[in-house]
C-alpha positions in Angstrom: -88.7 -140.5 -65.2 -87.7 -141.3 -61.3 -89.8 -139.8 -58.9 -86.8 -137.4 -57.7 -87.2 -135.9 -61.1 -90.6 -135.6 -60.9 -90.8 -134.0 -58.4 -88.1 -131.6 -59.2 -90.4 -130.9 -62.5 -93.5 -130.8 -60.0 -91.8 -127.7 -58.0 -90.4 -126.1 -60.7 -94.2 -125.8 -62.1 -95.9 -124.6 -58.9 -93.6 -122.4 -57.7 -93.4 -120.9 -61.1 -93.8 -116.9 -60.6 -96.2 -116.4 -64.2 -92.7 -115.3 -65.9 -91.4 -119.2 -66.7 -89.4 -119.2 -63.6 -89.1 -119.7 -60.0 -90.3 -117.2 -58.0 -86.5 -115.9 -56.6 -87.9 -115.3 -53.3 -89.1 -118.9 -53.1 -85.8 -120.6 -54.7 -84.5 -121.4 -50.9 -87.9 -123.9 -50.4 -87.6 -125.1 -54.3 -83.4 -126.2 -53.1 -85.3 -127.5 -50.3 -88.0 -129.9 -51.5 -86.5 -131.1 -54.8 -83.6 -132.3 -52.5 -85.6 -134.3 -50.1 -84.8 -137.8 -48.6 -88.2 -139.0 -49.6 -89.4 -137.7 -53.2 -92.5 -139.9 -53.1 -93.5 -137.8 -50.0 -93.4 -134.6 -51.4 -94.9 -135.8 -54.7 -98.2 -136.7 -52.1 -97.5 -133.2 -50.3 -98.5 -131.7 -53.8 -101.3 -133.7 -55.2 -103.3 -131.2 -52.6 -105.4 -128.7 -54.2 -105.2 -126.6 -51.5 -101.1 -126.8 -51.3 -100.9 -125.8 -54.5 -103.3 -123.1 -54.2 -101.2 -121.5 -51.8 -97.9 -122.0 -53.2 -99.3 -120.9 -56.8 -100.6 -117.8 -54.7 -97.1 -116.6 -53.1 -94.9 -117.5 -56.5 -97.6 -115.6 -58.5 -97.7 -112.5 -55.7 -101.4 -112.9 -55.2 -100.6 -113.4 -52.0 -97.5 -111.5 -50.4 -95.0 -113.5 -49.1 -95.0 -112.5 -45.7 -96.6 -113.5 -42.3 -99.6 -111.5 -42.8 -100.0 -112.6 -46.4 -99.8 -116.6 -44.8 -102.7 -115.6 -42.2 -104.9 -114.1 -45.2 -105.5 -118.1 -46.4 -108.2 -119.8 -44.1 -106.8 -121.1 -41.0 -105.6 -124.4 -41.2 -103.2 -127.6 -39.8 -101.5 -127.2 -43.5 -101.6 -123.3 -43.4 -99.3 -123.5 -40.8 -96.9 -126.5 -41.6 -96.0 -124.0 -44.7 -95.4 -121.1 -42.8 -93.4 -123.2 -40.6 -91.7 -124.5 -43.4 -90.6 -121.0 -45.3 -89.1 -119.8 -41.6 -87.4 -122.9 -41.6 -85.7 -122.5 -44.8 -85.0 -118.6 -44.7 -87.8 -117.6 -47.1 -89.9 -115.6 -43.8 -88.5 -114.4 -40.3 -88.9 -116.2 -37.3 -92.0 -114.8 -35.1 -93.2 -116.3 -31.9 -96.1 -118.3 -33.1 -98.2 -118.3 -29.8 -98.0 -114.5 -29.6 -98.9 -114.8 -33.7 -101.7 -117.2 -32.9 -103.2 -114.7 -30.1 -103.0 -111.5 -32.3 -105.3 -113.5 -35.0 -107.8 -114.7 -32.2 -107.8 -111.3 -31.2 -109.2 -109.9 -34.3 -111.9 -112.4 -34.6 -112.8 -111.8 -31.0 -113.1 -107.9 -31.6 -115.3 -108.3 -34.4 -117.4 -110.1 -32.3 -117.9 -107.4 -29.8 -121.2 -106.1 -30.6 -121.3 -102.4 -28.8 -119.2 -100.4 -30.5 -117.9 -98.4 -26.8 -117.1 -101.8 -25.8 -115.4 -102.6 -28.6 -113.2 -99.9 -28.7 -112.3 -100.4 -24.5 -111.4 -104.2 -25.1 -109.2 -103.0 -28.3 -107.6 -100.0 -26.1 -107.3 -102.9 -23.3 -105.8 -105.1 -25.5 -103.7 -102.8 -27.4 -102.1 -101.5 -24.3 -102.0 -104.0 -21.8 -102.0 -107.4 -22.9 -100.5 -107.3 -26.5 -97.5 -105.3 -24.6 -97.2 -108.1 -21.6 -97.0 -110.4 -24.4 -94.9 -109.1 -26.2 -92.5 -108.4 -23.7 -92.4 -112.2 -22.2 -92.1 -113.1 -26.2 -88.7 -111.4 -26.3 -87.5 -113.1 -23.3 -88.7 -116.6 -24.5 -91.0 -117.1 -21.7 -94.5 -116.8 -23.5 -96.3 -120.3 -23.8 -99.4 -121.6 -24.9 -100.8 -121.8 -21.3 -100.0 -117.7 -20.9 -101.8 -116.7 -24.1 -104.7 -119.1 -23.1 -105.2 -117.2 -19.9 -104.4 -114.4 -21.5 -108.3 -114.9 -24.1 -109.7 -115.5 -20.2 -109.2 -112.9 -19.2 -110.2 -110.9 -22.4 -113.2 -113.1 -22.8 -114.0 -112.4 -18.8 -113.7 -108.7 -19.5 -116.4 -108.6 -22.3 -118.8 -110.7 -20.2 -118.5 -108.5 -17.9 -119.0 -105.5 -19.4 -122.2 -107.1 -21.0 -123.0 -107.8 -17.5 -123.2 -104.4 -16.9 -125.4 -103.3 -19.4 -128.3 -105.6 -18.3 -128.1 -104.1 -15.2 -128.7 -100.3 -17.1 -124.7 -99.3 -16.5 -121.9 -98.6 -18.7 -118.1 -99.1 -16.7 -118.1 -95.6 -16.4 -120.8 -95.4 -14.0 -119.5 -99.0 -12.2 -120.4 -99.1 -8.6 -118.8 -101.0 -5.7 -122.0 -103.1 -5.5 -121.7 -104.1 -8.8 -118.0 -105.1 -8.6 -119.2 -107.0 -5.2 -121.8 -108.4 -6.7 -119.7 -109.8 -9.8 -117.0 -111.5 -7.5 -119.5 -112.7 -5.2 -121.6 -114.9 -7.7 -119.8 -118.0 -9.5 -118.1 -120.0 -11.7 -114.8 -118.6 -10.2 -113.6 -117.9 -13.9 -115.4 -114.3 -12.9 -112.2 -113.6 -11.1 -110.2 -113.3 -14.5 -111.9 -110.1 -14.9 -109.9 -108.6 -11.9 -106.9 -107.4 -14.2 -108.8 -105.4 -16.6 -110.6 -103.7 -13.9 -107.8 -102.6 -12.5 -106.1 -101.6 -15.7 -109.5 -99.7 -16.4 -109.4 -97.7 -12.7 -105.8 -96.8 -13.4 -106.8 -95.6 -16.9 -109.7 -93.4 -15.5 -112.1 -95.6 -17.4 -114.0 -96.5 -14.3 -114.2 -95.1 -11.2 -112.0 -96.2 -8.3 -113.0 -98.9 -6.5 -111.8 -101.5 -4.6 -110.8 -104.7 -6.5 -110.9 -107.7 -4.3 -107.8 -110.7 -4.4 -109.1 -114.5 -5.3 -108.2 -116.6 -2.4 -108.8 -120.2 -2.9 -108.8 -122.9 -0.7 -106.1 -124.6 -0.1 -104.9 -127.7 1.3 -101.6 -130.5 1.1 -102.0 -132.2 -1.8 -99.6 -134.9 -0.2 -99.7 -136.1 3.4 -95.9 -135.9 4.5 -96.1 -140.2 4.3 -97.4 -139.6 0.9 -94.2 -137.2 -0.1 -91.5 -138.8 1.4 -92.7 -142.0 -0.1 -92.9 -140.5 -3.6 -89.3 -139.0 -3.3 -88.1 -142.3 -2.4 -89.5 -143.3 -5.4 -88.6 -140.5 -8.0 -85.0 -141.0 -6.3 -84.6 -144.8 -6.4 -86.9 -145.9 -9.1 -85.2 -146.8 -12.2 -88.2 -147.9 -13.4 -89.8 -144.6 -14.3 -88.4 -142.6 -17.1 -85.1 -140.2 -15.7 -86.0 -136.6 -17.2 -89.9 -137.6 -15.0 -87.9 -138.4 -12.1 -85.6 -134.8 -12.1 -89.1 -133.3 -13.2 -90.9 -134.7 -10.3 -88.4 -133.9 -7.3 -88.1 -130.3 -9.3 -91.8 -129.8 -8.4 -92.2 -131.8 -4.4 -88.6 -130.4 -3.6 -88.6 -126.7 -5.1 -92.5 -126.2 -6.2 -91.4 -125.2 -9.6 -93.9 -124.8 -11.9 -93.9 -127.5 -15.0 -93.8 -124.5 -17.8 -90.6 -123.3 -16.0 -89.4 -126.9 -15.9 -90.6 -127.3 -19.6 -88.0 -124.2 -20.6 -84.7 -125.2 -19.3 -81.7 -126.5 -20.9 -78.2 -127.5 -20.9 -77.0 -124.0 -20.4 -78.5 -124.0 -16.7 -76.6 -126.8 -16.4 -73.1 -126.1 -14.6 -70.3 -128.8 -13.4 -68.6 -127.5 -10.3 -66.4 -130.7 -9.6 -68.0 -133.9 -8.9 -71.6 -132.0 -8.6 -74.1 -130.9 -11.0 -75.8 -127.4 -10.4 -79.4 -126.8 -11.7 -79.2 -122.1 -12.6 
């Protein structure tokens, strides 16, 4: 038997739904991988135990086949390359995975929380404030990996902090302006993540109002004016250095864009007017 066959016969077994066939639901991913260019790679794919598992799981409705069902197996590189490979073949919806990825991290962290007031705030704050932000740059397309991490700041900050409290005998509640001083005077400047879910809790009456100071870090030129117009020259004239780094570069010394705004564009901001290229 060739190895295309094989593997056909291979599929055909594990994605079996206990009824002696293919689970319909799962027919799309069985077109899929009996069809690939290199048989011999998917025959390796399935030699894993726990592949199998989790296909024998979804064909066999064990497991439902649907997101939530996916994140019920134990997190994992080859949990995810299967989820990623149902939404690429139709079999489950598209989601935004970083907002996916924080909603899981979420749950763990909860569970973590050991006071049960506090647990419920950071759900409430979570629930209602930062799931919602996240959700809402999601939709637009503008949620990355680097939002969602500052995003578990500043929920981690917030449960510091409220443990914080408690070992000096007060609940947020009964927060004073001294404690909030106190907090924002002392380091590592990670403290200051804390600032949005203090206000969020003055604004929700779950504290009393106070005033919230702003970070203000030092700053200073990170280029001399020799040193920038020497490395424009550079970006401009060096054909040395890679083109897509050299528009990236002169993006961020001429218009101090930010490189996860850089990161997002694509031809459609592109626009020929004539002889010149505009950037949208």
């Amino acid at each position: 038997m060739c190895r295309r066959c094989q593997l056909r016969r291979r599929v055909a077994v594990v994605l079996d739904d206990g009824h002696g066939q293919i689970c319909p639901r799962l027919v799309p991913l069985f077109d899929a991988l009996r069809t690939m260019g290199k048989p011999c790679t998917g025959l390796e794919w399935l030699e894993s135990k726990d592949v199998v598992g989790r296909l024998r799981a979804l064909a066999t409705a064990q497991v439902p086949l649907t997101h939530e069902g996916i994140d019920s197996f134990e997190a994992s590189g080859g949990r995810e390359y299967l989820r990623d490979l149902l939404v690429t073949h139709g079999v489950l919806p598209r989601r935004d995975k970083y907002l996916a990825a924080f909603e899981r991290w979420s749950v763990v962290r909860l569970q973590a929380v050991e006071d049960p007031d506090d647990r419920q705030l950071i759900r409430t704050y979570l629930r209602w404030h930062i799931h919602r932000r996240l959700r809402e740059r999601a939709e637009t397309g503008a949620l990355h990996e680097s939002t969602t991490g500052q995003a578990r700041q500043q929920t981690n900050t917030a449960v510091h902090f409220l443990g914080w409290l408690h070992a000096r005998g007060r609940a947020l509640a009964d927060c004073q302006q001294r404690d909030v001083d106190d907090w924002f005077a002392a380091p590592p400047t990670t403290r200051w993540a804390a600032r949005g879910f203090l206000v969020w809790a003055i604004s929700h009456r779950h504290c009393p109002r106070l005033k919230i100071p702003y970070y203000r870090g030092a700053t200073a030129p990170a280029l001399s004016r020799a040193q920038l117009v020497t490395t424009l020259r550079r970006l401009l004239d060096d054909d040395t250095i890679e083109l897509g780094d050299r528009v990236a570069g002169l993006l961020v010394l001429l218009f101090a864009q930010p490189v996860a705004r850089i990161r997002s564009l694509t031809v459609s901001n592109l626009e020929q007017r004539g002889d010149e290229l505009w950037l949208h």
